[in-house]
C-alpha positions in Angstrom: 1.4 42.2 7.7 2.8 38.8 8.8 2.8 37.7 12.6 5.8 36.4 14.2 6.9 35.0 17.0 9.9 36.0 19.8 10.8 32.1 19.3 10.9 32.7 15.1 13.0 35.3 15.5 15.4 34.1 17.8 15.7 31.4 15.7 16.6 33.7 12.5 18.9 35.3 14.9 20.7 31.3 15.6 20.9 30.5 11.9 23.0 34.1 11.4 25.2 33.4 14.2 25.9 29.8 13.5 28.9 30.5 11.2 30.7 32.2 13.5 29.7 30.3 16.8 33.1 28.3 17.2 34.8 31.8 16.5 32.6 33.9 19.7 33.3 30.4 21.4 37.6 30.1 21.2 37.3 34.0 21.5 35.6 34.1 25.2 37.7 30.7 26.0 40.8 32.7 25.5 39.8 35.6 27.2 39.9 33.7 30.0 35.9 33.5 31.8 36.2 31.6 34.9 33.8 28.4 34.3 33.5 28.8 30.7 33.3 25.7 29.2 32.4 25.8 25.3 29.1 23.6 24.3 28.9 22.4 20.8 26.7 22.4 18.2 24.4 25.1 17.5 24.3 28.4 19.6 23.2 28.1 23.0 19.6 30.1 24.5 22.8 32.1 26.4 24.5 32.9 23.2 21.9 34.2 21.4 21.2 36.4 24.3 24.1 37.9 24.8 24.2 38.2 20.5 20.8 40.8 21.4 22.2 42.6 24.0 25.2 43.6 22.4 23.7 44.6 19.2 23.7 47.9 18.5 21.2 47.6 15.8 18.5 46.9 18.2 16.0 49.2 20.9 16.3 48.2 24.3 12.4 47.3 24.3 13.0 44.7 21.1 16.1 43.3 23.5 14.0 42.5 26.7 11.0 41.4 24.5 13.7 38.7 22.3 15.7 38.1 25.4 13.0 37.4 28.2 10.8 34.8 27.6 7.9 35.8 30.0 5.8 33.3 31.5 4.5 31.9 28.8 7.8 31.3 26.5 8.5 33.2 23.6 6.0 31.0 21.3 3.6 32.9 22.6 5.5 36.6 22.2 4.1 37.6 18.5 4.6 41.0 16.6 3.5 42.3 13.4 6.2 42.2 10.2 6.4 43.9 7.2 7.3 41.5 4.7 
């Protein structure tokens, strides 16, 4: 079994995301959020967030665990992989 971390995976999670980022970006300016102002670059903490919670693929435990970072930061947050 390998250990990773909450922060590893969110990471995975950004690099799967990050071709379609500037689509989930013009798609929520258009719908027209109040406030929304599109960052640039690579997906934002809040993006890959709200990627999680509306995954349908994913338990509501592995949400919270991937989403909140506790008080030590998801660094510390590990679980056991199958490789």
């Amino acid at each position: 079994m390998k250990k990773v971390t909450a922060a590893y995976l969110r990471d995975i999670v950004a690099d799967a995301i990050y071709p379609s980022i500037e689509t989930y970006r013009s798609s929520r300016l258009s719908s027209g959020e109040e406030h929304y102002t599109p960052p640039t670059g690579l997906p934002t903490d809040e993006e890959i967030d709200d990627f999680l919670f509306h995954n349908g693929l994913l338990d509501e435990e592995t949400v919270e665990q991937l989403i909140d970072p506790g008080l030590l930061g998801f660094s510390h947050k590990t679980a056991n992989a199958t490789e």
